[in-house]
N, C-alpha and C positions, 0 to 999 in steps of 0.2 A: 481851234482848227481854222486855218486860214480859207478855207474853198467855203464856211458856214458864217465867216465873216464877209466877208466877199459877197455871200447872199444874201444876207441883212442888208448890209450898205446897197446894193439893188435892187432890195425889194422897198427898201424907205426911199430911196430913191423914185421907183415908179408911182408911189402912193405920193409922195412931195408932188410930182409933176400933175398928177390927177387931179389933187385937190387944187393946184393952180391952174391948171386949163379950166376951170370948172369956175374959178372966181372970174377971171382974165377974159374968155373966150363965151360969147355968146353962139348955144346952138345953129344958128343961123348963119355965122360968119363965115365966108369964106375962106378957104386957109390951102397954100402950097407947099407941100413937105416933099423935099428932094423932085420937087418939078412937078409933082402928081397933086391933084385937086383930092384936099379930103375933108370930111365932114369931124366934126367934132368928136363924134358920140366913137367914129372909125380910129382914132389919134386915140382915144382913151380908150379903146378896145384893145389896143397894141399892147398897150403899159399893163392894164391887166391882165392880159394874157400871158405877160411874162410871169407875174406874182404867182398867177394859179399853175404855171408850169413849175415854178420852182419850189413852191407850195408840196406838190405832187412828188416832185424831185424827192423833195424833204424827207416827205410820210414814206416814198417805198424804201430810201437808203437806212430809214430807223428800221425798218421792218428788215431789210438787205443786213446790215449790223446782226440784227437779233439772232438771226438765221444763223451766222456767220459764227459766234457766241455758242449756239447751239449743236455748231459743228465741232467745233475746237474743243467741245466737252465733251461730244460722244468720242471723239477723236483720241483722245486722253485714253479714256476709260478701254476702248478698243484694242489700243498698243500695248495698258497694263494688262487687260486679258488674255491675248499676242503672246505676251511673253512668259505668261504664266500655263497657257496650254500647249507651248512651245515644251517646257520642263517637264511637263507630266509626258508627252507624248513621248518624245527621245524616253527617258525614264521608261515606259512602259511597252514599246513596243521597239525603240530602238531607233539609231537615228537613220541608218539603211535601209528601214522596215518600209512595206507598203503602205501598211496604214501612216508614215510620216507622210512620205511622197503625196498619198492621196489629201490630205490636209497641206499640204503646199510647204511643208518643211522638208527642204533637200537636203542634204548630206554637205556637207563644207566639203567647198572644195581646198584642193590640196597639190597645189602647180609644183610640180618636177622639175629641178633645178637641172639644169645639164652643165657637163664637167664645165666648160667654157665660162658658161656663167659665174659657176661657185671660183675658178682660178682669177678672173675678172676680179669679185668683188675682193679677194685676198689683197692682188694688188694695189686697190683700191687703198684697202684696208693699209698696207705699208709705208702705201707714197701720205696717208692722211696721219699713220704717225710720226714720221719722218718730217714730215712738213709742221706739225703743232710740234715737236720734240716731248712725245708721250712716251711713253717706258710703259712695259708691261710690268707683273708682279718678278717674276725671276732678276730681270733688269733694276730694278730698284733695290732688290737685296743687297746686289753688290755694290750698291753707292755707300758708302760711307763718310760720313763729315771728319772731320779735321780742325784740330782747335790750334789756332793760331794766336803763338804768344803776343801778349800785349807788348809795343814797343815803349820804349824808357821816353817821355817827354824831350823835346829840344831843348838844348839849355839855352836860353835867354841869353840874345845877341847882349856883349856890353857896348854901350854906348858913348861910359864915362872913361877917363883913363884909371889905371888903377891906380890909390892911393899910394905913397909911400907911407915908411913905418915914421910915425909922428915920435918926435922926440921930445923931452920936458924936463927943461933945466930945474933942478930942487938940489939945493945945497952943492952946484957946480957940478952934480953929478948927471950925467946925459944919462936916460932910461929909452930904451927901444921899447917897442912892443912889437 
């Protein structure tokens, strides 16, 4: 926690300063701190005074904590019984009932739409499927997929020219292929 780090580092702080005015400064010596004549014993009164203020700080914020700790648990336990005498009472007496009301469980409320409203939210409702391209259940029925035949590969550009048919002299006799 940074605000108890903070504390440390100025409370060693004012004990560092104390224990050196104290080797450093004789009771006796005169000394001007921001233009004001002060005594020794007044300078090192300053410095402890902060320690024991922050000392004090300390001891009520652990106590303050405790407290805090203590609440947050009755707190818990509060809401789980809340909610568990909430269920008996509706259960038993009804949620209408006086004995709710008297126990501080009102009746849910239940806001009445008016026509404007509820045609409002329809077109709401139209322009936001119309915008995403959402289909309800009947609208989907009728999509149907379609299978598309596979196309036959390109035939491979030629590049070379085509061969003629090779002819082969054997016995004076010219063979084609």
């Amino acid at each position: 926690m940074s605000i108890n780090q903070n504390n440390a580092k100025i409370v060693s702080t004012c004990n560092q300063r104390i224990v050196a005015l104290g080797k450093l400064v004789k009771a006796k010596t005169p000394m001007k701190i921001n233009g004001q004549p002060m005594k020794l014993a007044d300078l090192v009164g300053v410095y402890q005074a902060c320690i024991d203020a922050r000392s004090e700080v300390l001891s009520i914020r652990a106590a303050f904590d405790k407290a805090l700790d203590a609440r947050d648990g009755t707190e818990i336990t509060r809401q789980a019984t809340d909610k568990g005498l909430k269920a008996w009472v509706l259960n038993e007496f009804g949620p209408t009932s006086q004995e709710a009301q008297e126990l501080g469980f009102l009746p849910p409320k239940i806001g009445a739409k008016s026509a404007a409203t509820k045609a409002e939210a329809v077109e709401k409702l139209l322009a936001t499927r119309k915008a995403r391209l959402t289909m309800g259940k009947r609208q989907k029925e009728k999509i149907k997929g379609t299978i598309v035949a596979p196309t036959a590969p390109a035939d491979p550009a030629l590049t070379a020219t085509a061969a003629t048919p090779a002819t082969t002299a054997t016995n004076g006799v010219v063979a084609s292929h």
